[in-house]
C-alpha positions in Angstrom: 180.7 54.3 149.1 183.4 55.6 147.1 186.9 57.5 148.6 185.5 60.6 148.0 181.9 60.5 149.6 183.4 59.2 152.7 186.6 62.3 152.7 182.9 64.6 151.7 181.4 63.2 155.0 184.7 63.9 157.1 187.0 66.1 155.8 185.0 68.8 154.0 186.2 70.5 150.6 183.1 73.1 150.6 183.5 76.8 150.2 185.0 78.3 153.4 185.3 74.8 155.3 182.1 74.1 154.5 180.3 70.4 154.1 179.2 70.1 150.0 176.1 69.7 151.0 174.5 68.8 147.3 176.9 66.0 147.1 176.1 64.1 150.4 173.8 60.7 149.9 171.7 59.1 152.8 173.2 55.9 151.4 176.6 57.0 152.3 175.7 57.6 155.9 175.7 54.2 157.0 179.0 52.6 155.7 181.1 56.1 156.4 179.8 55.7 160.1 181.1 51.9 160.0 184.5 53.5 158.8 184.6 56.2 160.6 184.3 54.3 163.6 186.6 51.9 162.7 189.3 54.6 161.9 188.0 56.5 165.5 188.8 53.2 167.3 192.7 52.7 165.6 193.5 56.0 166.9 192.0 55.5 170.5 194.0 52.3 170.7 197.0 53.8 169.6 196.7 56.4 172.5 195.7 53.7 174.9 198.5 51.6 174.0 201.4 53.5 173.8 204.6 52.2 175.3 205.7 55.9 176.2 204.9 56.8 179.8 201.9 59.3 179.5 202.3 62.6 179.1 200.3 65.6 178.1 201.0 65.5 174.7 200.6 61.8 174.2 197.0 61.1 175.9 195.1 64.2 176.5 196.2 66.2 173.5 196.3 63.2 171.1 192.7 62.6 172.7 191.2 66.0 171.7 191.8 64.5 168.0 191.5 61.4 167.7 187.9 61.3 166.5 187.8 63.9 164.4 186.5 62.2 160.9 183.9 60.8 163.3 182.7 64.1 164.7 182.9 65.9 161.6 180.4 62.9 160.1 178.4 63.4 163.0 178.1 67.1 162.8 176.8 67.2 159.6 174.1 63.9 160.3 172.9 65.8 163.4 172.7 68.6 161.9 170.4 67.4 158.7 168.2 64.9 160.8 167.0 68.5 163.1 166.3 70.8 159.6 165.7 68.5 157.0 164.6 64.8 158.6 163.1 62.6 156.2 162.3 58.2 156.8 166.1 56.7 156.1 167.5 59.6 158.4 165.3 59.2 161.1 166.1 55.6 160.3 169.6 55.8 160.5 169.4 57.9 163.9 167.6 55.1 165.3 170.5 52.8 163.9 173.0 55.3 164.9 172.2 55.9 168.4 172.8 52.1 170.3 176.6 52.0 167.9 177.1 55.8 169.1 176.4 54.9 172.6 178.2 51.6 172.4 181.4 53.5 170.9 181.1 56.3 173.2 181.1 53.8 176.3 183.9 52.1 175.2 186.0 54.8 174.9 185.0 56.6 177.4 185.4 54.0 180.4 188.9 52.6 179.0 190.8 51.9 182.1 194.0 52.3 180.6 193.1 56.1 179.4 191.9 56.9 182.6 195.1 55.5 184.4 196.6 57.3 181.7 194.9 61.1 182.5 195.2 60.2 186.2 199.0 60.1 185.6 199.2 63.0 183.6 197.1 65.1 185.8 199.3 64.0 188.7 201.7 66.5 187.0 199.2 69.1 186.0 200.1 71.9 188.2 203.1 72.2 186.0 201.1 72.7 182.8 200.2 75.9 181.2 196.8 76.7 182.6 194.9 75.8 179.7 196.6 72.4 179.6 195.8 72.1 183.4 192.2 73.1 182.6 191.9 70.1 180.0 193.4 67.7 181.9 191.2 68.1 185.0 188.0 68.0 182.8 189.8 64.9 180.9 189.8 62.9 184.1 186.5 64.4 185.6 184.8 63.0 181.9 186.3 59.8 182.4 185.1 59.2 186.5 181.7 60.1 185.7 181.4 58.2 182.9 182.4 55.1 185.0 186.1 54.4 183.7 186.2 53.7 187.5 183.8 50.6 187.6 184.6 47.0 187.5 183.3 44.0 187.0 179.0 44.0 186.7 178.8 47.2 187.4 181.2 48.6 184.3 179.1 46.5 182.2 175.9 47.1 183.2 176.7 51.2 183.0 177.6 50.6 179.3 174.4 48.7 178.8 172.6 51.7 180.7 174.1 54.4 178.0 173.5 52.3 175.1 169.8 52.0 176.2 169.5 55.4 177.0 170.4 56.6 173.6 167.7 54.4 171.7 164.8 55.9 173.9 166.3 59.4 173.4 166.1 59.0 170.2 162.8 57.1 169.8 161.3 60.0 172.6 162.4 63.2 169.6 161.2 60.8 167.5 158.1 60.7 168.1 156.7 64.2 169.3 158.1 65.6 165.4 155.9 62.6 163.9 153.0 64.1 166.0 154.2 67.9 164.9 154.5 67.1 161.8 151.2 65.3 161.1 149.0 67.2 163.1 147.1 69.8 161.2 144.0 71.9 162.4 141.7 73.3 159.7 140.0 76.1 160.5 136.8 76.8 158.4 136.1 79.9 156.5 133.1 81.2 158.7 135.4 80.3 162.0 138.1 83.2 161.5 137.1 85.9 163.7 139.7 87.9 166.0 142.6 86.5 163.3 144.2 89.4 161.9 145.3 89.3 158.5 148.9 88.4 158.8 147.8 85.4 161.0 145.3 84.2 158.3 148.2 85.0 155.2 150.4 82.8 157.7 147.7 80.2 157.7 147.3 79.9 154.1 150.7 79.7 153.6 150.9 76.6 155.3 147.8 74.9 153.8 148.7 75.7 150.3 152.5 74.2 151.3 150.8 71.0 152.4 148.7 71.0 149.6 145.5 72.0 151.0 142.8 75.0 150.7 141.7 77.4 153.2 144.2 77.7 156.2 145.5 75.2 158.5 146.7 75.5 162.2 149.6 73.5 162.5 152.0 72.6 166.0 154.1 75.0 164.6 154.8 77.6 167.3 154.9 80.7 164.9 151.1 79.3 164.2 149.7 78.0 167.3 150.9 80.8 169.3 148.9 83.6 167.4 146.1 81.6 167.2 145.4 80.9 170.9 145.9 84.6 171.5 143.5 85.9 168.5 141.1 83.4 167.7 137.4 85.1 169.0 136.4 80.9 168.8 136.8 79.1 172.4 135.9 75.7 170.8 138.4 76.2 168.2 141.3 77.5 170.7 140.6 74.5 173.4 140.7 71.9 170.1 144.1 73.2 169.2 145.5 74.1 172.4 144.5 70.0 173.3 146.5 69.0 170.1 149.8 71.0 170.6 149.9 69.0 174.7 149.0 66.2 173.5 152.6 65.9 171.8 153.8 62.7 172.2 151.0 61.8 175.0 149.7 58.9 173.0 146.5 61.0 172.2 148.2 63.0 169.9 148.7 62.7 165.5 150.5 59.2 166.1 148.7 57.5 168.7 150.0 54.9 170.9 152.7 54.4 168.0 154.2 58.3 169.2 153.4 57.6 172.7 156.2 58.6 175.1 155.2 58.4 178.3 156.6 54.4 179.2 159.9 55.7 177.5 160.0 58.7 180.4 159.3 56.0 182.8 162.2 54.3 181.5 164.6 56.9 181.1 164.3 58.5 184.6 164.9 54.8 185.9 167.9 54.2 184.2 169.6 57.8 184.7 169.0 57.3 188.7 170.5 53.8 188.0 173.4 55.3 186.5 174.0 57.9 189.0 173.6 55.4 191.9 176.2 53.2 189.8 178.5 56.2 190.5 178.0 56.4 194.2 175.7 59.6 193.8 172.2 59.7 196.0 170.2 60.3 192.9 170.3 61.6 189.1 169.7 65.2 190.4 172.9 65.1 192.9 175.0 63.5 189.7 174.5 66.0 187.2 174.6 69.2 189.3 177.8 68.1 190.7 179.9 70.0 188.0 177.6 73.1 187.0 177.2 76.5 189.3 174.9 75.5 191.3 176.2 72.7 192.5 173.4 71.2 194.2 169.2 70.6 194.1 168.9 72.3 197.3 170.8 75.8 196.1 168.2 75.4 192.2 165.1 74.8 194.5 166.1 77.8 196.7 166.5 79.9 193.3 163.3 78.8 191.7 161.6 79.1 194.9 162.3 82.8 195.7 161.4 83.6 191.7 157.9 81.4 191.8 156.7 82.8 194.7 156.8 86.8 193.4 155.2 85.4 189.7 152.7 83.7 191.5 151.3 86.9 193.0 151.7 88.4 189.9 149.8 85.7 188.0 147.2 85.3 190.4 146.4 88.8 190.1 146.5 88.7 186.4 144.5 85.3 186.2 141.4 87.0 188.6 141.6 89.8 185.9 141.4 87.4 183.1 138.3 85.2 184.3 136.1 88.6 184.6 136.8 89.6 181.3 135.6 86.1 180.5 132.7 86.4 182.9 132.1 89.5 181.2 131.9 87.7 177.6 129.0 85.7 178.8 131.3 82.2 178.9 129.8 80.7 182.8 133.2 78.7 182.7 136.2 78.9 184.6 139.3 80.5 182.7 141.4 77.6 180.9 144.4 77.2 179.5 143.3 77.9 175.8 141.3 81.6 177.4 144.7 82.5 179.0 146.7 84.0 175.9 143.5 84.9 174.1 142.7 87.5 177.3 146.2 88.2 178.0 146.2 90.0 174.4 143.2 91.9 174.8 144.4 93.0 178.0 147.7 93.8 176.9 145.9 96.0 173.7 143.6 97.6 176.2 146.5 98.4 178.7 149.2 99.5 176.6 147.3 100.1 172.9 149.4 97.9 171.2 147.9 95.6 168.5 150.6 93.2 167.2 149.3 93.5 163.3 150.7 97.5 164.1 153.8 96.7 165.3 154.9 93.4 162.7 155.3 95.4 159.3 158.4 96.6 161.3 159.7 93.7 162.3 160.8 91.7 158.6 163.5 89.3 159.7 165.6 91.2 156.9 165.6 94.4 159.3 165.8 92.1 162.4 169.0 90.4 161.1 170.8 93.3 160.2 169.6 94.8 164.0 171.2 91.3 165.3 174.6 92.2 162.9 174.8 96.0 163.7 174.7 95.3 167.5 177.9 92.5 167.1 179.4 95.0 164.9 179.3 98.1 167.7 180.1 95.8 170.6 182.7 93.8 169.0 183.3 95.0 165.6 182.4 92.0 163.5 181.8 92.4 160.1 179.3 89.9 158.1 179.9 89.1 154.0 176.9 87.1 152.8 178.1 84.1 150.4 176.5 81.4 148.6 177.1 77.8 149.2 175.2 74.8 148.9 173.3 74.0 152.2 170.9 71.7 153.2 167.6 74.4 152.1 167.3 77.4 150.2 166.1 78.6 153.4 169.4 78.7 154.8 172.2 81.4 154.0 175.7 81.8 154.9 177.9 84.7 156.1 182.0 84.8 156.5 182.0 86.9 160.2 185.2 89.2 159.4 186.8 91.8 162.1 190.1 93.5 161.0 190.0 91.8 157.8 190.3 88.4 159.2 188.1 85.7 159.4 186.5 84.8 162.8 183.8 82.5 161.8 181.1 81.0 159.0 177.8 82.0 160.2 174.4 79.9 158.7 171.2 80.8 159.3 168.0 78.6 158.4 164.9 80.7 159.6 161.8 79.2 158.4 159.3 76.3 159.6 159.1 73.2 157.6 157.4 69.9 158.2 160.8 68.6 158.0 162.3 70.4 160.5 161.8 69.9 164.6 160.3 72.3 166.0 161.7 75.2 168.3 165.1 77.2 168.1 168.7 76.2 168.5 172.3 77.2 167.7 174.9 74.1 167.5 178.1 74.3 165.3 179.4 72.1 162.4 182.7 72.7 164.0 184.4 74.1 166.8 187.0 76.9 167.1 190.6 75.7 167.9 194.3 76.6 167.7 195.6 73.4 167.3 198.2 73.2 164.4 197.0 75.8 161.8 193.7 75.9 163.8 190.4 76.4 162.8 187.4 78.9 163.1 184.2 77.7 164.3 181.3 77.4 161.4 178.0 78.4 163.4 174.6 77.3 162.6 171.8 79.2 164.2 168.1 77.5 163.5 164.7 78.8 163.9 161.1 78.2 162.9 159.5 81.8 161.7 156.8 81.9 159.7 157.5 81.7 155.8 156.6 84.6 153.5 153.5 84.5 152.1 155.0 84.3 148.6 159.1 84.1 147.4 160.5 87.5 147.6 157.8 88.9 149.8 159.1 90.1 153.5 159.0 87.7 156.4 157.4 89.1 159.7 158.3 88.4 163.2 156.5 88.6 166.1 158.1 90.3 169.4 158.6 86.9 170.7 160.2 85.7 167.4 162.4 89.0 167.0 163.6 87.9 170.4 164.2 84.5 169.4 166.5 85.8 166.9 168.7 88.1 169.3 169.1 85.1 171.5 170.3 82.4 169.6 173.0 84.9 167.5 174.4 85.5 171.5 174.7 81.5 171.7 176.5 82.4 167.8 178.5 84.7 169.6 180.1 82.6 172.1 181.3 80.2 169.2 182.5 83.1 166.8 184.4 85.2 169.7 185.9 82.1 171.1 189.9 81.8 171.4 190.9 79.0 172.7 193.5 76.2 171.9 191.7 73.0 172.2 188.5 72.2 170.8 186.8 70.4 174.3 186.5 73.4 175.8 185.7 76.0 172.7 182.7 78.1 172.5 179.5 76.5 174.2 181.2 73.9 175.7 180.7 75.6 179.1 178.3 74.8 182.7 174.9 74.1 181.9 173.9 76.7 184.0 176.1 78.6 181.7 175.6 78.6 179.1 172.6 80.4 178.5 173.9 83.9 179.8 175.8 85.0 176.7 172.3 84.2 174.8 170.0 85.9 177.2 172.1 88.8 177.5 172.3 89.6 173.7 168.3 89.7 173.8 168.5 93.4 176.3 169.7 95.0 173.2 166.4 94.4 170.6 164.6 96.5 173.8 166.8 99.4 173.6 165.9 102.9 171.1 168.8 102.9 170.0 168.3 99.8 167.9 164.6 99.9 167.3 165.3 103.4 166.1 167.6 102.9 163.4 166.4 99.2 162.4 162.6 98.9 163.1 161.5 100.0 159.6 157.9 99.5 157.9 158.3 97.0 154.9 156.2 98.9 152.9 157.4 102.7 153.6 160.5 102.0 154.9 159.3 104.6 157.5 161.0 104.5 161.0 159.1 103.0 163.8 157.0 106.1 165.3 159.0 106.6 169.0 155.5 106.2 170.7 154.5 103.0 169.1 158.5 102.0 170.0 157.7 103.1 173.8 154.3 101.0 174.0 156.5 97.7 172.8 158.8 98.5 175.3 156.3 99.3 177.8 154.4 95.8 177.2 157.9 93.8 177.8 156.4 92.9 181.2 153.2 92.0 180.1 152.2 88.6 181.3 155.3 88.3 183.2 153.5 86.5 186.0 152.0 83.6 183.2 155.8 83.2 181.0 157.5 82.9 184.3 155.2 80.2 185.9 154.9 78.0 182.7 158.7 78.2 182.6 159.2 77.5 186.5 156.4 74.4 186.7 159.2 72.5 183.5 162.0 73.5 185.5 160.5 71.9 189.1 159.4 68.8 187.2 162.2 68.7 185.6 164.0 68.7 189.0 161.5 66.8 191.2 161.7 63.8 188.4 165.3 63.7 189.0 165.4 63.9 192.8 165.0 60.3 195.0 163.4 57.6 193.7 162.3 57.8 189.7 158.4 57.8 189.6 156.7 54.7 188.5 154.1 56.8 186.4 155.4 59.9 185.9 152.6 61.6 184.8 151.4 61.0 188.2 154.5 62.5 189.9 153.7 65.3 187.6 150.6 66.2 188.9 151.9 65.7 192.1 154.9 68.5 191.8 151.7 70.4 190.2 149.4 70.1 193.1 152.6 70.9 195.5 152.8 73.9 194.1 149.4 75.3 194.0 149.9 75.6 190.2 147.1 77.8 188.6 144.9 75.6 186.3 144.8 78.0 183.1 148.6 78.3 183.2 150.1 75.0 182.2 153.8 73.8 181.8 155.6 75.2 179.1 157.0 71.7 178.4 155.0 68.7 179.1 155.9 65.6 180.3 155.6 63.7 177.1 157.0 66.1 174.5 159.6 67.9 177.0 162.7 67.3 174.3 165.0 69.5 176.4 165.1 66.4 179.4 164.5 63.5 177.3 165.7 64.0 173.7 169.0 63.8 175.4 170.9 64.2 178.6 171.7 67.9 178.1 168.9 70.1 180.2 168.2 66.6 182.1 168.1 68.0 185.8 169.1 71.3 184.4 165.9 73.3 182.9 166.5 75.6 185.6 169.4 77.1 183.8 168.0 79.4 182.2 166.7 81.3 185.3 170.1 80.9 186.7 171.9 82.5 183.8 169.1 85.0 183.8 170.5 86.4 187.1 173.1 86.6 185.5 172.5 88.1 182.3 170.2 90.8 183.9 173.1 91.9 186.3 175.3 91.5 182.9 173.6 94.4 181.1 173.2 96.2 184.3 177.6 96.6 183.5 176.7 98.4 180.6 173.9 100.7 182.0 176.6 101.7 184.9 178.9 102.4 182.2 176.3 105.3 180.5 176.1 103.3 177.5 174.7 100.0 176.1 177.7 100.1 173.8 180.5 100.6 175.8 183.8 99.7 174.2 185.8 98.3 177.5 182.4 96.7 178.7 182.0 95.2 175.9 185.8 94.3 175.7 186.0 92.7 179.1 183.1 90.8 178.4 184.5 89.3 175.2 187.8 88.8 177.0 186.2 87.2 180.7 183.5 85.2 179.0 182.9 84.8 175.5 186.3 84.6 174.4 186.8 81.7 177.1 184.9 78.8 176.4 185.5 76.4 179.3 189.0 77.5 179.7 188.2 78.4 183.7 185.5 77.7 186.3 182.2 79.3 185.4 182.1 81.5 188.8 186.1 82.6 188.2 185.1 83.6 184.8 182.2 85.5 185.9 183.7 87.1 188.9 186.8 88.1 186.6 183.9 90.2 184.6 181.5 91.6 187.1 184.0 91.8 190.0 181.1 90.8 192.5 178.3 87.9 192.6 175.4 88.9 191.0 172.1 89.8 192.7 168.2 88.1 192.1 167.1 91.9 192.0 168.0 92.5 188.7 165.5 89.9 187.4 162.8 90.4 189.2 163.0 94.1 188.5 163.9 93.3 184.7 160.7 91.0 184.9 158.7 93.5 186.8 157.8 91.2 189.4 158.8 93.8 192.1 
C-alpha cells in the first residue's frame, strides 16, 4: 500500500471533503487498518503518558482526536460493507471486528486515562459547559466500559467485547447471505391481484439477476406488496415463510446462516458484561444513561400503548378472518392473509388503490418535498454535485443556508443484492468546531424499488415516501448540528433519543400543504386531486392496531431477552414473551429472533427497540408545537427547535434539552390520538 492509498483511506482529498471513492482498493483495507492502528495507539499513549498533570486540554480534548485517521478509515469501510458488500469486504469485517474490539478495549479501559478524566472532571464545574458536558460523558464511557476492573475481571471484560464483535458481525452476516440468495419465482399463470407496477418491479429484479419472468425477492419494497396483493394464499404463505426464516437456519443458507446459537451467545455474554459491572442484568446496564432510565418505566410505556392496539387489532383481525371465511378458505387467518385483507379492507373503506396513488409519488418529487420542507423550516438550500461514490445510485448535494456551507448530503436510494437490507442514515464524518472545524458529510440509505428502465421515474409507496421523510430528519440532526467537539455532534444523543428528530420530520409528508405543491403525476405532471390527497390521509390510521403490535412484540423481546437471566434457547423465551402476551397469531414480530439486526448486529438498539415509541411521544407532542402555533411552518417553532434540539447534539441531558423546547413533559395522548388508537 503506497503513501497515497493510505492518506485516500484517512485523510480524504475528494471534492467537498469527500472520500475518492474510484480510487479506494479492497487490498488497501487491510494494511491501512494495521497502520492506522498503529498510528491510533502512538497518539493514545502520548495522552496516557504525559508527564503534565491532566488537564482539559491535555486528556479529554487531545482524546476527541486522537483516532482520527482511524475513524475516518472506518467510516468509509462501514460504510461500503452496508451498500456495496462483496466476499473480501465481508471478509475483512470478519477480520476487522476481533482487532476493532481488541483496540477498542484497550483504550477504552486504560487506567491511567481514566485516573486521568477522573482528575480533570474533579475540576469540571469550572469548565465552560460544553467542556463540562465532555468530560462527564468521558469518564461515564470509561466506567462502563470497565476502566474500573482489575485483575480477572479487566481481562475477562476485554475477552467479552472482543467476542461480542465477531458474533455481531457473523449474526449481519448471515441474514444478508440469506437476503441476498433467496429468490421466489412466481409463474406466469400465478399473478393475479398484482398490479402492474408490482409486476414491472418484479421483472426488474429478475432481469437484474439474470432471470425471466419476475422474482419475489426479501427485498422489502418486493415482499411487502406482494403479501398485500397476491390473490394466491399458497404463494403468499411460501414467501411470507422465506422472508422469517432469515437467518433461522431454514432459510437461503441453511445451518451455514443459522443465527440462533449466536443469540444464545450474545445475550449470555452482554448479561456477563453487565454483571461484571456490578449491574443486575444487561437491561439495568444499558438503560442507565438513556431517558428512561429503567426496564420498569419502558415496560410501563409499552404496556399502556399495547393494551389500546390490542383492542384495536383484535377488532380488525375478527374483521379480517370473515372476509376470509367469506372467500371460501375453512382456515384460520395467518400471518401471510393479514396484509393481503388489510388492503382490501383498506380499498373498500377508504377507496384508495395504491396503483392510484404511486404515479404521484416518484422519489424525484418526494426528494424535492423532503428539501422544500428543510428549506421553509430552516432555510437550507441543496446544490446537486457530482462526485465519485460507491454506485451510480448514489448522488450528492452541498446543503447551503446564507451562502455557507452546512453539510454534504448523499443519498443512495435503490435495492441491490449488494446492499443490506432496510433504511439508515450514518455519516462519513461528524460536525465539529475544533480548529478550522468541519461540516458533517451525511449519508442517508434506502432500499426503493429501481426504475423499470434508466431514466424512467422511480415510484414509492406511502410507506417508502415515509421512509424517506424520516431518515432526512436523522440528516437533519447531523446538518443543523453546532457543536465544538465531535463526541457529542449530531446523532450522538440517548438512544431513546434519537429517533425524535426522524419521526417528527415524517408529520410533514401528511400535511396539504406539501402533498399539494409536490404530489405530482409522472406522466401529466397533474397535481394530486385534493380528494384522492384526503383519502391518503384518511388511510394514515389504517391497520394501526397490526404496525403497532408487530413493532411492540420486537420491542418486549427485545426487553424480556435482556432482563434476569439470558435464556438458554431463546427461541423458547420468545414464545414465551409471545404467549405472555396473548399475541394474535396472524400478527407476528416485525423483527424475529434470528434476523433482528437492530439487537444483535450490534449493541446499539440492544435493550433499546423501544425507543422508537418513546421518541414517538415525543415527536407527536413535537408537531403538536407547531399546530398550536397556526402553522406547520412556523419560523420561531421551527427556530427553537433547531436551537433546543437539533442544533445540540449531546451537548445537555436529553430531558433538559427537551424541556428547554416544549417547556412541559410531553403527554402519551398525542400518540395514541396520532395513531388513532383512541
Amino acid at each position: 500500500m503506497t503513501n497515497d492509498a493510505y492518506r485516500e483511506l484517512t485523510d480524504w482529498s475528494g471534492i467537498h471533503g469527500l472520500p475518492r471513492f474510484d480510487l479506494i482498493r479492497d487490498e488497501d483495507f487491510a494494511p491501512a487498518m494495521d497502520r492506522a492502528l498503529a498510528d491510533a495507539d502512538a497518539a493514545i499513549e502520548a495522552i496516557a503518558a504525559n508527564p503534565e498533570p491532566p488537564s482539559f486540554q491535555n486528556t479529554v480534548a487531545a482524546l476527541e482526536t486522537a483516532e482520527q485517521p482511524l475513524n475516518n478509515l472506518c467510516a468509509v469501510f462501514y460504510t461500503l460493507t452496508g451498500v456495496d458488500s462483496n466476499e473480501r469486504r465481508e471478509a475483512l469485517s470478519r477480520e476487522f471486528a476481533p482487532i476493532l474490539a481488541a483496540h477498542g478495549s484497550k483504550v477504552s479501559m486504560d487506567r491511567r486515562l481514566y485516573d486521568r478524566v477522573a482528575a480533570v472532571f474533579e475540576g469540571a464545574d469550572a469548565l465552560p459547559p460544553q467542556d463540562r458536558r465532555v468530560t462527564e460523558l468521558a469518564l461515564r464511557s470509561f466506567r462502563r466500559a470497565g476502566a474500573g476492573l482489575d485483575g480477572d475481571a479487566r481481562a475477562r471484560m476485554a475477552a467479552i467485547r472482543q467476542r461480542l464483535a465477531v458474533l455481531q458481525t457473523q449474526f449481519g452476516q448471515n441474514v444478508l447471505a440469506d437476503e441476498r440468495d433467496l429468490v421466489m419465482q412466481v409463474p406466469d399463470d400465478r399473478l393475479s391481484g398484482l398490479p402492474d407496477w408490482l409486476l414491472t418491479a418484479m421483472r426488474a429484479a429478475a432481469a437484474e439477476r439474470g432471470r425471466d419472468g419476475q422474482i419475489v425477492t426479501l427485498s422489502r419494497s418486493l415482499i411487502v406488496p406482494f403479501l398485500q396483493y397476491s390473490d394466491d394464499r399458497d404463494l403468499r404463505e411460501a414467501a411470507w415463510r422465506a422472508w422469517v426464516a432469515r437467518g433461522s437456519g431454514e432459510g437461503a443458507g441453511g445451518a451455514a446462516t443459522d443465527n440462533n446459537a449466536i443469540v444464545a451467545e450474545i445475550l449470555a455474554l452482554r448479561h456477563e458484561r453487565a454483571q461484571l459491572l456490578g449491574y443486575e442484568d444487561f437491561a439495568a446496564y444499558k438503560l442507565e444513561p438513556e431517558m428512561a432510565g429503567t426496564a420498569e418505566r419502558v415496560e410501563e410505556l409499552l404496556t399502556e400503548v399495547w393494551n389500546a392496539a390490542k383492542k384495536r387489532a383484535d377488532s380488525d383481525g375478527a374483521e379480517l378472518a370473515r372476509m376470509l371465511q367469506q372467500d371460501g378458505v375453512n382456515a384460520e387467518l395467518a400471518p401471510w392473509d393479514w396484509r393481503y385483507y388489510a388492503e382490501r379492507k383498506r380499498r373498500a373503506e377508504h377507496d384508495l388503490d395504491e396503483a392510484e396513488v404511486k404515479p404521484y409519488l416518484t422519489l424525484d418529487a418526494m426528494r424535492e418535498a423532503v428539501f422544500d420542507v428543510a428549506n421553509r423550516l430552516f432555510r437550507l438550500e441543496f446544490e446537486p454535485f457530482d462526485a465519485p461514490l460507491w454506485s451510480p445510485d448514489a448522488r450528492a448535494w452541498r446543503v447551503m443556508r446564507d451562502g455557507q456551507e452546512m453539510a454534504i448530503f448523499i443519498a443512495d436510494d435503490f435495492a441491490r443484492p449488494s446492499k443490506r437490507s432496510g433504511a439508515w442514515c450514518g455519516a462519513l464524518r461528524y460536525q465539529h468546531k475544533i480548529g478550522d472545524g468541519q461540516r458533517a458529510i451525511v449519508v442517508n440509505v434506502c432500499n426503493f424499488t429501481p426504475p423499470a428502465k434508466p431514466g424512467a421515474p422511480a415510484f414509492l409507496s406511502w410507506d417508502d415516501a415515509g421512509t424517506l421523510f424520516h431518515e432526512f430528519g436523522h440528516a437533519l440532526h447531523h446538518i443543523l448540528s453546532d457543536v465544538h467537539w465531535p463526541s457529542i455532534s449530531g446523532t450522538s444523543v440517548a438512544r431513546d433519543f434519537v429517533e425524535l428528530p426522524s419521526q417528527l420530520y415524517e408529520h410533514w409528508l401528511e400535511q396539504p400543504e406539501v402533498l399539494d405543491q409536490h404530489a405530482r403525476h409522472a406522466e401529466t405532471g397533474a397535481a394530486l386531486p385534493a380528494d384522492l390527497r384526503d383519502r391518503i390521509i384518511a388511510a394514515g390510521n389504517a391497520d394501526q392496531g397490526f404496525s403497532t403490535l408487530e413493532y411492540l412484540q420486537s420491542a418486549l423481546v427485545d426487553l424480556g431477552f435482556h432482563r434476569g437471566e439470558p435464556p438458554a434457547d431463546p427461541m423458547a423465551r420468545q414464545a414465551e414473551i409471545l404467549a405472555e402476551l396473548d399475541a394474535p397469531t396472524a400478527i407476528p414480530m416485525r423483527h424475529a429472533t434470528p434476523h433482528f439486526g437492530h439487537v444483535f448486529s450490534g449493541d446499539g438498539y440492544s435493550a433499546g427497540y423501544y425507543s422508537y415509541l418513546w421518541s414517538e411521544v415525543m415527536d407527536a407532542d413535537a408537531f403538536e408545537a407547531f399546530r398550536e402555533a397556526g402553522d406547520i411552518f412556523d419560523p420561531e417553532t421551527a427556530r427553537r427547535l433547531e436551537a433546543s434540539i437539533l442544533s445540540r447534539g449531546d451537548s445537555a441531558p436529553a430531558d433538559d434539552l427537551w424541556i428547554e423546547f416544549r417547556e412541559q413533559k410531553p403527554g402519551i395522548k398525542p400518540l395514541l390520538s396520532g395513531r388513532g388508537l383512541i
